[in-house]
Every structure is written in C-alpha cells, then in structure tokens.
C-alpha positions in Angstrom: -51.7 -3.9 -9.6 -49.9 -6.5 -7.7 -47.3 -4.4 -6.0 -43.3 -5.2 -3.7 -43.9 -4.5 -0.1 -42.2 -1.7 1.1 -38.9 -2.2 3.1 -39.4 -0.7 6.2 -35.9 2.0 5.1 -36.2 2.1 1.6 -32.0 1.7 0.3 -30.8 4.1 -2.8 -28.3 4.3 -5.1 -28.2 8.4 -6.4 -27.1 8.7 -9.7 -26.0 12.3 -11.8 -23.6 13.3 -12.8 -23.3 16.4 -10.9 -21.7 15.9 -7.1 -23.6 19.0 -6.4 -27.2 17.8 -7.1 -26.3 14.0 -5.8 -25.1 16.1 -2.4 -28.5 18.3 -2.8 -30.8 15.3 -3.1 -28.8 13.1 -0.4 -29.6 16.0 2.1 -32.9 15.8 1.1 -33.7 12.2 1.2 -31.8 11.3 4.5 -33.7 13.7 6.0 -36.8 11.0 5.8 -36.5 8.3 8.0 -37.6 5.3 6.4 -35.4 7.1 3.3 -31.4 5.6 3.1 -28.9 6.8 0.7 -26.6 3.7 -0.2 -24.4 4.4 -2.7 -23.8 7.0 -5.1 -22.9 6.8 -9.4 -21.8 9.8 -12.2 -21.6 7.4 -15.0 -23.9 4.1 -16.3 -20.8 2.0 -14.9 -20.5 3.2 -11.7 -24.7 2.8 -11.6 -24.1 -0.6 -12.4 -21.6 -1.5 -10.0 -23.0 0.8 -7.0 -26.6 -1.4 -8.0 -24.8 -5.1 -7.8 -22.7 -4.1 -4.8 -25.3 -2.5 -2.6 -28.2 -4.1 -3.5 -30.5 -0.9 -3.2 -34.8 -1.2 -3.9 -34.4 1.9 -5.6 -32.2 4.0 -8.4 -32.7 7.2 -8.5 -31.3 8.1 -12.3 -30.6 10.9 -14.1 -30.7 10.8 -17.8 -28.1 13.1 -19.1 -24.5 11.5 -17.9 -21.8 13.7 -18.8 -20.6 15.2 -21.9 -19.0 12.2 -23.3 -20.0 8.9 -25.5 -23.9 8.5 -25.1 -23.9 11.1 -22.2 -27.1 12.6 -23.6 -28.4 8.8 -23.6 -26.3 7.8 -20.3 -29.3 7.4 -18.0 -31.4 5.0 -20.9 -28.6 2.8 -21.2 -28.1 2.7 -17.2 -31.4 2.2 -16.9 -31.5 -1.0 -19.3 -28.2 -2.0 -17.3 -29.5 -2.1 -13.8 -32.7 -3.4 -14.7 -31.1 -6.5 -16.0 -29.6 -7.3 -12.7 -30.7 -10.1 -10.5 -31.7 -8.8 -8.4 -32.9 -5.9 -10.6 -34.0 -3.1 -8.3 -36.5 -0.1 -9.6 -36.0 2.8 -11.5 -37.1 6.2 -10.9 -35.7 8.6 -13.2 -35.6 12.3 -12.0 -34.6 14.8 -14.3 -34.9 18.3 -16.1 -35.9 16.6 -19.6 -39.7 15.8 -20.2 -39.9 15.0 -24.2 -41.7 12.3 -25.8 -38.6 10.6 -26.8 -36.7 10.8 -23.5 -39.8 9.6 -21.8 -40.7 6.9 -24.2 -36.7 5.5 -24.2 -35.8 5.5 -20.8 -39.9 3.7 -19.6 -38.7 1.2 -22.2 -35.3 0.6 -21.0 -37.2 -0.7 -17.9 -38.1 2.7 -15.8 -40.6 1.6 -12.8 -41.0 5.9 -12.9 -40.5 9.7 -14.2 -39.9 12.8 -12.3 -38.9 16.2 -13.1 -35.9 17.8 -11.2 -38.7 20.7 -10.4 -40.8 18.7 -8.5 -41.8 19.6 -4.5 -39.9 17.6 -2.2 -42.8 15.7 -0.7 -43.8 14.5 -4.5 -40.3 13.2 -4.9 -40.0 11.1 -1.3 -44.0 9.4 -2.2 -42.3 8.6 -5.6 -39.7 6.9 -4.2 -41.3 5.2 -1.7 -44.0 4.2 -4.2 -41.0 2.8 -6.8 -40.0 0.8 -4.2 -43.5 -1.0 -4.3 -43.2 -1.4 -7.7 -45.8 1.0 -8.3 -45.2 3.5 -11.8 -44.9 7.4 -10.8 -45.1 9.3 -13.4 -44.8 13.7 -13.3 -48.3 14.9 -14.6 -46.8 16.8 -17.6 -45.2 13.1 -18.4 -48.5 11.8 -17.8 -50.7 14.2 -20.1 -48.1 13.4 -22.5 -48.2 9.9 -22.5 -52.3 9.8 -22.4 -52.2 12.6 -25.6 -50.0 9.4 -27.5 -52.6 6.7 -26.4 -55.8 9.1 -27.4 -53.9 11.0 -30.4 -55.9 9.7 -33.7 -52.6 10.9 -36.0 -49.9 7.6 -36.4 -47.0 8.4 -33.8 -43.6 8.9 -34.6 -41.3 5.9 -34.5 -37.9 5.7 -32.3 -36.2 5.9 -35.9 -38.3 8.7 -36.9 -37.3 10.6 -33.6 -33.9 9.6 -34.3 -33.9 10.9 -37.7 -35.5 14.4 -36.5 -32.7 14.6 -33.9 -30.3 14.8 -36.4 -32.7 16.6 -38.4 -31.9 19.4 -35.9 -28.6 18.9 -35.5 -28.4 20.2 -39.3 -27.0 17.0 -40.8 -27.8 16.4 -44.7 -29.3 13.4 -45.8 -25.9 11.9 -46.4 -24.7 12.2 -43.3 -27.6 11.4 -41.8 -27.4 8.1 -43.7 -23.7 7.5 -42.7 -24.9 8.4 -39.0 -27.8 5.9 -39.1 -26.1 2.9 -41.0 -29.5 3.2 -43.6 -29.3 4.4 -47.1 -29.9 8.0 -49.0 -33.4 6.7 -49.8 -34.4 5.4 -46.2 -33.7 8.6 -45.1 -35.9 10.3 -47.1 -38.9 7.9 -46.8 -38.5 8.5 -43.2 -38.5 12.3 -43.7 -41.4 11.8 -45.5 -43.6 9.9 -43.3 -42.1 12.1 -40.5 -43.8 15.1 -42.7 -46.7 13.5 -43.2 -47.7 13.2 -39.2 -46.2 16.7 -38.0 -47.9 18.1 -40.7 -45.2 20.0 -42.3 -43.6 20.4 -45.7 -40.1 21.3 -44.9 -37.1 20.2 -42.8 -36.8 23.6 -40.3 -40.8 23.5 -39.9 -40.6 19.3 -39.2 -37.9 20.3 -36.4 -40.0 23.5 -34.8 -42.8 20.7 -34.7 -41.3 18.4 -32.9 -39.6 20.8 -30.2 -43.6 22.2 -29.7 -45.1 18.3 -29.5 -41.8 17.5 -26.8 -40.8 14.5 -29.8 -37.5 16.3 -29.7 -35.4 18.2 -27.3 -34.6 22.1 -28.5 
C-alpha cells in the first residue's frame, strides 16, 4: 500500500458533539508529542470549516452529531464533507456504534479508519498516527465484521434494505414507510421481502431482532 509520510506532529481537528469527550480526548492526545490538537467541531459545519481553516492531516469524527436534522447520520455526512476538500485530510472515525450499516456508510463516505470509543489509549494514538499515513485502521470487531460480509455465501443487505429495516424498527407501516422513502406501497414490500429472504425470517418483529443480532441495524 503506497502510504502519506508522516508529518513529524501530526495536526487534528476533534469532532463530537460532546465538549466533555472532545476535552477528554484533547488531554489524551496532547499528551503525545508528535500528537497536536488543532481545532475542535460539534456539528458537520463546524467540521467543515475547522478542516478548510486549519488544514489538519487528521479528523478525528464522531458519528452521532446531536439530536437534531441527520444527527444520527451527522458524522457520515461530515465525513463525505471533509473528504471533498482540497486538500482533503483523513478520516478516522471514533465512536460507540459498530453496526454493519454505520460501518459500511461512514467507510463509503470516504473514512481512511474505524475505532470504537472503548479502545486503549495506545490503540487510538497508532490509529491516528497510521491515518495520517494514509493507512486504513480498523477496530477488530469492525474488522471480523467486514471479513464475515466478504466470506458470507448469503446475498448482503443493500443500503436501501438497511434503510428500510431502520424504519422497520422504528414501527412505521408500509405507508409511511413509503412516504418516508419517496418509493411506492409495492417497493416497500418487495424490499421486505427480499430483506426476509436473507435474514431468514418470516415476519417484521423477527426481520428487526435479526438485524440488531447480525449489527445491520442499531437496537
């Protein structure tokens, strides 16, 4: 893998939401020497604009952003933001949230990496030091997971699919879930059904306890 050289002080840009967590990990990380905090973001815009005005090798991104419009989605659309700069820097994403589909979204958005908020110190400051060189870090549950997909005989469920069994558990009718996904009555239930079809199940509440045991879905 052709891979950046590493800066000697690697620059970040935190973002979360959460000023205790960003104060938490800025502790953490400044306490490395070759390891600079830069700029700090709660919301995709402020990412954005902290990324263009500081010019860091690394964002460290959450994925949930706040409670508001695509908050659950916040860090995927960040993601996809900042790594459509020039210069784009890397992404390492570092949060509680290890499902198929958050995984999946986010790597596609243009993620260089995935961590989980549990991980040791030490893991953390190689995988930002390694996202910097353009190398992928992935958490080894995230990993497992993603080899599982690549080995797994059984079709895998489509972003629509995973869309449709969010709002599967949500409890939204097929109605709604049509008026929610712009599709018709009928699309939604071919969905359903193919979504049946590869969990194995017969019935909405044992397609939604499926995909919460396979991580497709968040509980």
């Amino acid at each position: 893998m052709n891979a950046d050289a590493l800066p000697p002080t690697v620059r970040i840009v935190l973002v979360d939401d959460h000023p205790v967590v960003r104060a938490g990990l800025r502790a953490l990380v400044e306490g490395q020497h070759d390891l600079e905090v830069v700029g700090e973001a709660a919301t995709p815009d402020e990412a954005v604009r902290a990324a263009t005005l500081e010019r860091p090798d690394v964002v460290l991104m959450d994925l949930s952003l706040g409670d508001g419009p695509g908050g659950a989605t916040g860090g995927v659309q960040a993601t996809a933001r900042v790594r459509a700069l020039d210069p784009a820097p890397h992404v390492l994403v570092l949060t509680t949230y290890d499902t198929e589909a958050d995984v999946l979204r986010v790597l596609d958005a243009g993620a260089t990496g995935y961590l989980l908020k549990d991980a040791p110190p030490r893991e953390l400051f190689d995988g930002i030091r390694a996202t910097a060189r353009g190398e992928t870090v992935l958490a080894p549950t995230v990993a497992r997971m993603l080899v599982r997909r690549a080995a797994s005989p059984a079709p895998a469920v489509t972003e629509r699919e995973v869309e449709v069994l969010e709002l599967l558990a949500q409890g939204l009718g097929n109605r709604e879930m049509a008026r929610r996904l712009l599709v018709s009555e009928a699309t939604v239930k071919s969905h359903l059904s193919h979504v049946y079809a590869k969990l194995g199940v017969d019935t909405r509440a044992g397609a939604v306890a499926a995909a919460i045991e396979r991580r497709v879905i968040r509980p």
